[in-house]
Structures are given as structure tokens and as C-alpha cells.
C-alpha positions as CSV (number, residue, x, y, z in Angstrom):
1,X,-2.8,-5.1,-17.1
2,X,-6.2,-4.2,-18.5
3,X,-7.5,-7.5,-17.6
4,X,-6.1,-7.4,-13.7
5,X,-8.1,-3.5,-13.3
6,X,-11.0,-4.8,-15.4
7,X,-11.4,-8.1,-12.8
8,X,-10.0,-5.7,-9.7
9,X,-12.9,-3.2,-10.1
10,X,-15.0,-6.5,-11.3
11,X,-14.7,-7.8,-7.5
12,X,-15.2,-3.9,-5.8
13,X,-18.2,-4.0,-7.6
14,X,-19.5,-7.8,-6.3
15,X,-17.8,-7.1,-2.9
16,X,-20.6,-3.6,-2.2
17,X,-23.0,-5.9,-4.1
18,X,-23.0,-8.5,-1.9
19,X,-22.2,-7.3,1.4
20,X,-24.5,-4.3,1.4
21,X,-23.1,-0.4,2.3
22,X,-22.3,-1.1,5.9
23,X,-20.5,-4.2,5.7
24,X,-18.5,-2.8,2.4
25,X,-17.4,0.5,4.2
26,X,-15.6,-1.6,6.5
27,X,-13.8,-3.6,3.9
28,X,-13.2,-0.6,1.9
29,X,-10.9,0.9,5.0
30,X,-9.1,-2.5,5.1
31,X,-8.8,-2.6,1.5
32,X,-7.0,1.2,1.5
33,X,-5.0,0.1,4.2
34,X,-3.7,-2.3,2.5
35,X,-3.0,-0.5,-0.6
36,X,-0.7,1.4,1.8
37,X,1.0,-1.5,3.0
38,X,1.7,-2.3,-1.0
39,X,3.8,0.5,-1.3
40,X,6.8,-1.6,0.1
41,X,6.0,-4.2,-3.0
42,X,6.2,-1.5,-5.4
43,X,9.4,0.2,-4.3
44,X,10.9,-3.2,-4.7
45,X,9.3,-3.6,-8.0
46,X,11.5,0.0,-8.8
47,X,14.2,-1.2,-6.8
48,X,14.9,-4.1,-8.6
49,X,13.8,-3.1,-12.6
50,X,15.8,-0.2,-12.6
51,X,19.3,-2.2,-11.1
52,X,18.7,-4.7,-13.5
53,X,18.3,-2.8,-16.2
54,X,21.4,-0.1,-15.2
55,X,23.3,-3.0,-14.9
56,X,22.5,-6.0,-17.0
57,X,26.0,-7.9,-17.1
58,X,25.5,-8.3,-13.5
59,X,22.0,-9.2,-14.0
60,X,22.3,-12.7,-11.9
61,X,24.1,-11.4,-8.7
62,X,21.2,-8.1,-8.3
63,X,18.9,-10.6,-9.2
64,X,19.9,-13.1,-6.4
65,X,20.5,-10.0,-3.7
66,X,17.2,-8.1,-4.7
67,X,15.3,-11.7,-3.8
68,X,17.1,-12.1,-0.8
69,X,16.0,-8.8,0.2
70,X,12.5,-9.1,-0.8
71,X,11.8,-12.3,0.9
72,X,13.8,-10.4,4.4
73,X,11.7,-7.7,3.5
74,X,8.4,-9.4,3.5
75,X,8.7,-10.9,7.0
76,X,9.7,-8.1,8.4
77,X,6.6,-6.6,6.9
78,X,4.1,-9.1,7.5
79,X,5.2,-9.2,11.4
80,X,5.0,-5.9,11.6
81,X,1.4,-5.7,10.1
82,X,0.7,-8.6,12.6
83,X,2.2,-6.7,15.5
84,X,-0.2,-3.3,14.6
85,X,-3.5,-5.6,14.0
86,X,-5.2,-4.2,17.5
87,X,-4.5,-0.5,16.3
88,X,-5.7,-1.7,13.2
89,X,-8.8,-3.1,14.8
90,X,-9.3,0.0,16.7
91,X,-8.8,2.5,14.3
92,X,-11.2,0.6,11.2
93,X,-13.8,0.1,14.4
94,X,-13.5,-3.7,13.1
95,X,-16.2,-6.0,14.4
96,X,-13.7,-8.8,14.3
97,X,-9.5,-9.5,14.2
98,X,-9.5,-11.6,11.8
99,X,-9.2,-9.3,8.7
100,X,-6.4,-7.2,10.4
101,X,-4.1,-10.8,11.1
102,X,-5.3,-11.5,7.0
103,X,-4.0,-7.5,6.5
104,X,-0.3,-8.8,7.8
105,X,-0.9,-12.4,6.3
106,X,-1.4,-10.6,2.2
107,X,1.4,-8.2,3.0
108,X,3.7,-11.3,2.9
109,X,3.0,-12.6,-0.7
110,X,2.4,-8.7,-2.5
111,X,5.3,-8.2,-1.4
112,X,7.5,-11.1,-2.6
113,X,5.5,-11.0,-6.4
114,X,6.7,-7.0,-6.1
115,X,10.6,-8.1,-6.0
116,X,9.6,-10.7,-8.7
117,X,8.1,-8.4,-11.0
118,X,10.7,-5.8,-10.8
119,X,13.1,-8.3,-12.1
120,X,11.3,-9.3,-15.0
121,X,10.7,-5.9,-15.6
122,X,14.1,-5.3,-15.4
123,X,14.7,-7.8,-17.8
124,X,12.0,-7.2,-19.8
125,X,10.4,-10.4,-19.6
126,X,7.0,-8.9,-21.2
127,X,4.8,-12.3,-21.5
128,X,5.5,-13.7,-17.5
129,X,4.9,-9.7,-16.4
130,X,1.7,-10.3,-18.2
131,X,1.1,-13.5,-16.7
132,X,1.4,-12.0,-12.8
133,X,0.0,-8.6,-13.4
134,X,-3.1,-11.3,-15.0
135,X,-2.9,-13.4,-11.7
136,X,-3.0,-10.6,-9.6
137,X,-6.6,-9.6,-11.1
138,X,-8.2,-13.0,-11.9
139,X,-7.0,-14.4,-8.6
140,X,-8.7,-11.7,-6.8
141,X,-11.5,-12.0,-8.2
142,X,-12.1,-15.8,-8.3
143,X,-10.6,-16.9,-4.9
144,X,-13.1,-13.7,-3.6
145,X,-16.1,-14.2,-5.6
146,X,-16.0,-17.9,-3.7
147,X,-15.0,-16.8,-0.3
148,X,-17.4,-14.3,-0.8
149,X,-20.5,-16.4,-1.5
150,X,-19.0,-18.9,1.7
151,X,-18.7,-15.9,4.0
152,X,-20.4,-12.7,3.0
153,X,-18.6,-10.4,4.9
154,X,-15.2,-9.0,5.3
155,X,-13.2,-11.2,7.0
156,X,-14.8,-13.9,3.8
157,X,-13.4,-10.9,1.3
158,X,-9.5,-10.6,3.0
159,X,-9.9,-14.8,2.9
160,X,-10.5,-14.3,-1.1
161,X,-7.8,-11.4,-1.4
162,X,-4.9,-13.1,0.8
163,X,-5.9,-16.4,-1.3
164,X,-5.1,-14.5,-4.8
165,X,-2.6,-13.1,-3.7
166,X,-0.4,-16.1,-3.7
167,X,-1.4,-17.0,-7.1
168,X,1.1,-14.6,-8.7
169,X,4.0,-15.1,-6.3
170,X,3.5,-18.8,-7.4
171,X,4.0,-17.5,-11.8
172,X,7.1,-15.6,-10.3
173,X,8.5,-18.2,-8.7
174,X,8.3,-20.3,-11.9
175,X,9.1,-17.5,-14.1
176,X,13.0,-16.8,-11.9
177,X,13.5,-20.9,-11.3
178,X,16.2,-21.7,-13.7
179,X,19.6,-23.0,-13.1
180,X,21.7,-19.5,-14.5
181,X,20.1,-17.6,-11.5
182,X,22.9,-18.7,-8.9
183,X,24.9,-16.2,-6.6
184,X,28.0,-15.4,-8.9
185,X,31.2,-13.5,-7.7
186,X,31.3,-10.3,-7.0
187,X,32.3,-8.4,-9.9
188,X,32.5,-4.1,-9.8
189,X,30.0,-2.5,-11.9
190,X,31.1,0.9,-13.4
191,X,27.2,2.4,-13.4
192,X,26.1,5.5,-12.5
193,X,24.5,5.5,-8.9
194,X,24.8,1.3,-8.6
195,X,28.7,1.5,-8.0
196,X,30.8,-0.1,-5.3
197,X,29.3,-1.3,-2.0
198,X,25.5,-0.1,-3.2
199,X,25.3,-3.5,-4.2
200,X,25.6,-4.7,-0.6
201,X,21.7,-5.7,0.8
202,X,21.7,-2.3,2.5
203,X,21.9,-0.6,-0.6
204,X,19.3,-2.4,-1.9
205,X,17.2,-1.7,1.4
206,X,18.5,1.7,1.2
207,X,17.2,2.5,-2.4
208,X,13.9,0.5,-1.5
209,X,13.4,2.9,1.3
210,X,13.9,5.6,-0.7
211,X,11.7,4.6,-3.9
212,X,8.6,3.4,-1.6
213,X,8.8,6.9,-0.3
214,X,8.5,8.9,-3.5
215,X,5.6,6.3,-4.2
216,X,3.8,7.0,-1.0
217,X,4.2,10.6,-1.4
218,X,2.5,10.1,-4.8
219,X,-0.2,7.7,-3.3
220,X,-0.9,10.4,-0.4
221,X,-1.5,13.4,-2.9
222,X,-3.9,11.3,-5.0
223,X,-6.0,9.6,-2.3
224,X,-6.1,13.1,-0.2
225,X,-8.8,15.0,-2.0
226,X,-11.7,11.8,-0.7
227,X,-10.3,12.3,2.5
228,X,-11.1,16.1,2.5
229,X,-14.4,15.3,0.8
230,X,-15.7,13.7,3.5
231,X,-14.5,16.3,6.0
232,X,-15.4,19.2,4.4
233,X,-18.8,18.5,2.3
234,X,-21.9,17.4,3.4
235,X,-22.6,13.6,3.4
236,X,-24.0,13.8,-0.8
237,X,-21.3,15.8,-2.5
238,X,-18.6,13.8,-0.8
239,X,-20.4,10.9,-2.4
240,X,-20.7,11.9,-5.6
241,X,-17.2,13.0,-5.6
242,X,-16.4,9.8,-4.6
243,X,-18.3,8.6,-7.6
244,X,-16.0,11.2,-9.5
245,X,-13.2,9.6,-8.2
246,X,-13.7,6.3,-9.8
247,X,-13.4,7.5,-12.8
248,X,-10.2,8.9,-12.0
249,X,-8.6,6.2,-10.9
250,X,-10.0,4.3,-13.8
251,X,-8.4,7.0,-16.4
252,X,-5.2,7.3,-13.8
253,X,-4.6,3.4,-14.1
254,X,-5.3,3.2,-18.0
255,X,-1.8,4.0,-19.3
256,X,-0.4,1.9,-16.3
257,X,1.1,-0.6,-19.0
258,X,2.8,2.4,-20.6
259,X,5.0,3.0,-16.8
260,X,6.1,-0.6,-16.9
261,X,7.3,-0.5,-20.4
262,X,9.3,2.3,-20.2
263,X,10.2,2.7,-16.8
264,X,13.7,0.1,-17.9
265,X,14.3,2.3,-20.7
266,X,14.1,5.6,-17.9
267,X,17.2,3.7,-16.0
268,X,19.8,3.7,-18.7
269,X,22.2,6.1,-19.3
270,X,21.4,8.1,-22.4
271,X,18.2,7.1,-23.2
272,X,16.3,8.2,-20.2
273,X,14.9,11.6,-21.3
274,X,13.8,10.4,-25.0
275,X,11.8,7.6,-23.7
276,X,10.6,10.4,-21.1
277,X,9.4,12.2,-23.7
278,X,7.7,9.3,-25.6
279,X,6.1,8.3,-22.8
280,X,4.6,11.1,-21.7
281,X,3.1,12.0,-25.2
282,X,1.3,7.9,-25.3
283,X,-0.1,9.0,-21.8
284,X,-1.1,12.1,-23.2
285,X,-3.1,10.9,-26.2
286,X,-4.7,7.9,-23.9
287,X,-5.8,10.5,-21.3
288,X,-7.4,13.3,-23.8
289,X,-9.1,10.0,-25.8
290,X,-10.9,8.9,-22.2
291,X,-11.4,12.9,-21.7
292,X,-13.1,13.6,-24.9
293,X,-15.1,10.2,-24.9
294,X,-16.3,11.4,-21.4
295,X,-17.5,14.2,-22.2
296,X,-19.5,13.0,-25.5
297,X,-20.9,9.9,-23.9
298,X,-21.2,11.5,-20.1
299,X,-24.6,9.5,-19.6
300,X,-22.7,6.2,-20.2
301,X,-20.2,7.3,-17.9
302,X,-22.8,8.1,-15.1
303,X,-23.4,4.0,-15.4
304,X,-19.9,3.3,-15.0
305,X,-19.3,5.1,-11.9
306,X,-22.7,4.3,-9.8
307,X,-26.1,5.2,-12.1
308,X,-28.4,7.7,-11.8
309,X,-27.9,8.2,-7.8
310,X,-24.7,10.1,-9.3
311,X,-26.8,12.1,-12.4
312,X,-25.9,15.7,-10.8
313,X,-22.0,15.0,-11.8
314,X,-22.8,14.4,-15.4
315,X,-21.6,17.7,-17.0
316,X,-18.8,17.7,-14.8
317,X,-17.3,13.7,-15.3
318,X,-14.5,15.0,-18.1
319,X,-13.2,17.1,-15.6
320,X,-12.6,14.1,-13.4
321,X,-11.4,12.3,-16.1
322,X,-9.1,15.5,-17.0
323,X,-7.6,14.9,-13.5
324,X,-7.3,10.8,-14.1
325,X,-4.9,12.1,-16.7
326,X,-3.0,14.4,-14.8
327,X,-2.4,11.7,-12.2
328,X,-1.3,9.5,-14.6
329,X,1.6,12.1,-16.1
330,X,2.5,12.8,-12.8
331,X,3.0,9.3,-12.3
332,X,5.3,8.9,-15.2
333,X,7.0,11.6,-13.9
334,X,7.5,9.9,-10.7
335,X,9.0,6.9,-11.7
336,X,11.4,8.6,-13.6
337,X,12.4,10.3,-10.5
338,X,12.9,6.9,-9.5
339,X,14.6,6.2,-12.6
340,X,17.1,8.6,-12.3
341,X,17.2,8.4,-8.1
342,X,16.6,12.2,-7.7
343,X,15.3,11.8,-4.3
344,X,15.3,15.5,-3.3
345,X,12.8,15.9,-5.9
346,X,9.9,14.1,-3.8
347,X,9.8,17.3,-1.8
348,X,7.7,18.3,-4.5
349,X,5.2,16.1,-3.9
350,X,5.0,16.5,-0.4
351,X,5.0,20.5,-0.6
352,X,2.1,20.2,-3.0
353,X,0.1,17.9,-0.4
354,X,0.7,20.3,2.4
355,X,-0.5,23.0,-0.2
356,X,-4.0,20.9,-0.3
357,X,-4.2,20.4,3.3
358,X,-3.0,24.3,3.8
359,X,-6.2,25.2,1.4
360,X,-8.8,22.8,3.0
361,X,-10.7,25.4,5.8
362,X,-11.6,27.2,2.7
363,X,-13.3,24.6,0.8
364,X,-17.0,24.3,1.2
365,X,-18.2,22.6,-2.3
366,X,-17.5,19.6,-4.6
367,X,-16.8,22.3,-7.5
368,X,-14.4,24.4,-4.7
369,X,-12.3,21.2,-3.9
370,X,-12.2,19.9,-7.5
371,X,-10.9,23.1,-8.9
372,X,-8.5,23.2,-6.2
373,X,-7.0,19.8,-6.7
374,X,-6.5,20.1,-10.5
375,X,-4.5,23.7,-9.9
376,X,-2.4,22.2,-7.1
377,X,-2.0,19.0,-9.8
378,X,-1.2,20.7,-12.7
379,X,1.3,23.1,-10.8
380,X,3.2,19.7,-9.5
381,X,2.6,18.6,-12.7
382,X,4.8,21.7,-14.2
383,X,7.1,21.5,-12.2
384,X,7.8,17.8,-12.1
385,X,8.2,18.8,-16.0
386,X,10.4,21.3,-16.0
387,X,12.9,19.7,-13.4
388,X,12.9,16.3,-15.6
389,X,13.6,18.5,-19.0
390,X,16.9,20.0,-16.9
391,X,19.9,18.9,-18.8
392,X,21.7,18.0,-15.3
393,X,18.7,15.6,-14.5
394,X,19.7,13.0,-16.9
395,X,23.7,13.5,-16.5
396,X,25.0,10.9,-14.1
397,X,25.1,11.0,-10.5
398,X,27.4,13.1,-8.3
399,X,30.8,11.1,-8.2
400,X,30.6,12.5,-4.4
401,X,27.4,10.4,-3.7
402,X,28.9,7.3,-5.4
403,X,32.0,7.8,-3.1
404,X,29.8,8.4,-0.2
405,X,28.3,4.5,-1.1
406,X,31.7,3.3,-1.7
């Protein structure tokens, strides 16, 4: 996983390189676009680790219907993207179509290698994870440093990205393709929130639905404060808070491999909150390691994120990294919400983005809307804590809702 964000952030940085500020701000926009459309992949990454892993005797039968679903999934997707490209095109001001059709065409395989990888995550599977998260970096970054040299521009870039993207779809596909995986008979699974009929596709759609959401709510909170940067500052403080904000994405993507780890161990009956626990400690120590280096090498830092343009946030980067960290607890948090399908619990997230948006009129500097988002964080933060700690969190669901799925 360190390999895929070191080559990721490898090709950001040869993408504004090489197609200069204009041409980059356009791919940038179809490049957060498309992070939006990922959210699908990711839900049935959740989807499809945590029935596994709740259920492993019946590993073969989820594993056949969470596919099936994925693949049904993908198309609908993909058409959809390719039905919105002219809204797309108007709404990026795109020069040209082509990178909104290449929008729908990458939607198709990220979303495939997300059912894939949820399996094996499920399953455990460490070394072919490794091998797809790997392909999903270094397949970026080589099929789009060559597109990009062909065709420096955006449409070249999507060429390069959509390329990559198959590459890990392709390890999937090799990792699943053994004779066991066939459908099997239907067989009733006495599991907490994975009983009865929720193992027909619509329950698997159903909890896909509902896991993307708690990840989009997540994604909308943490990509908010650029928005309102550029909205409520004046064109060089929302740039270097910008600047800031690679850093804290950097430090919020660190631990990442620390999620995918435990996030099996979340699902299971029992030991759920101890992994929790464990979990959110590792994150801890990573985040205040990157915090404290930060802070004692901050002219380094000022490299990393841009050079000297970006000097006037110096004394100010470990605060930035501070909020990586708290992004990244909140995530763990977040997936265990998924873990333990506590849906109402997303509410949280989205009452603590309407908080943001509620406090932006008064936010006139890049200290005012920094300070703002870390007390909004670390109150969701808090809360998100104290909910997961609840002794009733981790008991089993409601035997109401699993007679409602029955």
C-alpha cells in the first residue's frame, strides 16, 4: 500500500509537471470526480470483506453472489457515468468529451477490482491484496507516464489512468480463478445481521448502498474544508491550504494498511471491539510519529508539499499533519461502523459537515478555517469514540432487523 500512494502522488506530481497549471486544474476536477465515482468500489470492497469474514463456512456461495453483484454493479455504473458525460463536460468546463466517456470507461474496472479485493480481504489473502493494491499504483503511473509523454494533456492522463486501471482487475481475476469457487447450495447461516434472505443479491446491493454511503459521508467531510478554501479566502491562502492539505492526505492515507488488516477482524462476533482498540492505538502512534517529525524537520516538509512558494505554512504544517491523523482515526472508526452495520451512526458524519458548512460565512483566514475543521474533527472524532466503546455496539444485531430481512 505504501508503494501504490508513493507511485499515486508519483504521477500527481508528473501529471502538474507536465501539463502545466491550466491544463492540470482540469484534470484535477476529473480526477476528484472520479474519486467520487470510487466510492461504489469501496462499499463493495466492505460489502464483501466483512460477509466473508462473518461467515466463512459459506465463504464460496458470498463469494460467487458478491461477484455477481459487482460485475451487475459495474455496468450499471459505468452507463450511468456515460449517460452524465455532457453534465460532466459542462460542469468541469472540459475542452473536450473524451475524458468524461474515459470517466464512465475507469468506473467499470475500479469497480470490479473493489468486489475482488473485499474478498480477499475477507479472506485474508494478504500477498494478492498486496499484489492489486501494488497494481493499482504502478499501473497508474506507468500506463500514464506513457500516455502522458504521447498526449500531454488530460484526455492523454484519463488514457493512462483507465489503462491502469485494468491491470489490478486482471491480479484479481487470477487471484479468485480456482475450481472450489463454484455456486454451492444454499445453506442458512446463523450470523448476526447476514441471516436468512440477506444473502439474496438485494441484500448484498442493499448493504453496498448502505456502506458506500457511510464512505461518502466520510469522503464529503474530508474533501469539504478545499472547497471552502477557495470560496472563502483569497486566491494565496486557499493555495497554500491546499499545499496543507497534501500533507494531510499523505498522513490520512499512511496507516491505510492498518484499516485493511483489521477491518475482517472488526466483523466477527466477539472480537470486534479489542481489535478496535488495537487499531486505533497503531494509528495513533503512526499519526503522532509523522506529527512530531513534522514539526522538527518542517523545512523538509515545505519540499514535500510544493517548495518555497508554500514557506508561510512552515510553523503551521504539524497542525496539518495533526489533522491527517485525525482523519485517519476517524476513518478506523468508520469502517467499524461498517463492521458492525450501525448505519444510523453515519448521521454523525453528516451533522458534523452541515456543522462546517453552518460555520463557513464566518470564516475569513487560513488559520480561521483550520482551527475550525480540527474542532468540528475532533468533536466527530469523540463522539464516533464514545458510541463505538458502548457495550450494545458490539452485541449482535436486533433479532427484529434480521426478521425484517427474513
Amino acid at each position: 500500500m505504501a508503494v501504490m500512494n508513493v507511485t499515486t502522488y508519483g504521477f500527481t506530481i508528473l501529471a502538474a509537471r507536465l501539463l502545466g497549471p491550466a491544463e492540470y486544474g482540469a484534470l484535477a476536477a476529473v480526477m476528484g470526480l472520479l474519486l467520487v465515482v470510487n466510492v461504489l468500489s469501496l462499499g463493495l470492497q466492505a460489502t464483501g470483506a466483512r460477509r466473508v469474514s462473518a461467515a466463512p463456512e459459506d465463504r464460496h456461495r458470498i463469494e460467487h453472489e458478491v461477484m455477481e453483484t459487482t460485475y451487475v454493479s459495474a455496468l450499471v455504473l459505468g452507463l450511468i457515468a456515460l449517460a452524465a458525460s455532457p453534465l460532466v463536460i459542462a460542469t468541469l468546463n472540459l475542452d473536450s468529451w473524451k475524458p468524461a466517456l474515459l470517466i464512465a470507461a475507469t468506473a467499470v474496472p475500479l469497480t470490479v477490482m473493489g468486489g475482488q479485493a473485499g474478498i480477499l480481504q475477507g479472506e485474508r489473502r494478504w500477498a494478492p491484496l498486496a499484489a492489486i493494491y501494488l497494481c493499482v499504483g504502478v499501473g497508474r503511473m506507468a500506463f500514464g507516464a506513457v500516455a502522458l509523454v504521447v498526449e500531454p494533456d488530460t484526455t492523454g492522463a484519463m488514457v493512462g489512468v483507465c489503462a491502469g486501471a485494468v491491470v489490478p482487475v486482471v491480479i484479481g481475476w487470477l487471484a479468485l480463478r480456482h475450481p472450489s469457487r463454484q455456486a454451492v447450495e444454499p445453506v442458512e447461516i446463523v450470523t448476526p445481521g447476514v441471516t436468512g434472505s440477506r444473502w439474496a443479491r438485494g441484500g448484498v446491493l442493499r448493504e453496498t448502498f448502505h456502506n458506500s454511503h457511510a464512505l461518502l459521508a466520510f469522503f464529503a467531510l474530508s474533501n469539504a474544508d478545499v472547497v471552502i478554501a477557495r470560496s472563502t479566502l483569497d486566491e494565496h491562502q486557499a493555495g497554500l491550504y491546499a499545499g496543507g492539505l497534501i500533507l494531510t492526505k499523505a498522513v490520512l492515507f499512511l496507516p491505510q494498511f492498518v484499516v485493511v488488516i483489521a477491518f475482517p477482524s472488526m466483523s466477527r462476533q466477539g472480537a470486534g471491539r479489542r481489535m478496535h482498540l488495537y487499531s486505533l492505538g497503531a494509528v495513533l502512534v503512526i499519526g503522532l510519529v509523522t506529527v512530531v517529525g513534522t514539526a522538527a524537520l518542517s523545512s523538509l516538509a515545505v519540499v514535500f508539499i510544493g517548495g518555497p512558494e508554500y514557506a508561510d505554512l512552515q510553523d503551521r504544517l504539524w497542525v496539518f499533519a495533526a489533522l491527517g491523523t485525525l482523519l485517519a482515526m476517524i476513518q478506523l472508526l468508520i469502517y467499524n461502523i461498517v463492521a458492525r452495520q450501525r448505519q444510523r451512526t453515519v448521521l454523525l458524519i453528516w451533522a458534523a459537515l452541515v456543522a462546517l458548512l453552518v460555520a463557513t460565512p464566518f470564516i475569513s483566514t487560513l488559520n480561521e478555517l483550520l482551527t475550525t475543521v480540527m474542532v468540528i474533527d475532533t468533536t466527530l472524532f469523540v463522539l464516533l469514540l464514545v458510541r463505538s466503546l458502548a457495550p450494545s455496539y458490539h452485541a449482535p444485531a436486533p433479532e427484529k432487523e434480521a426478521a425484517r430481512a427474513a
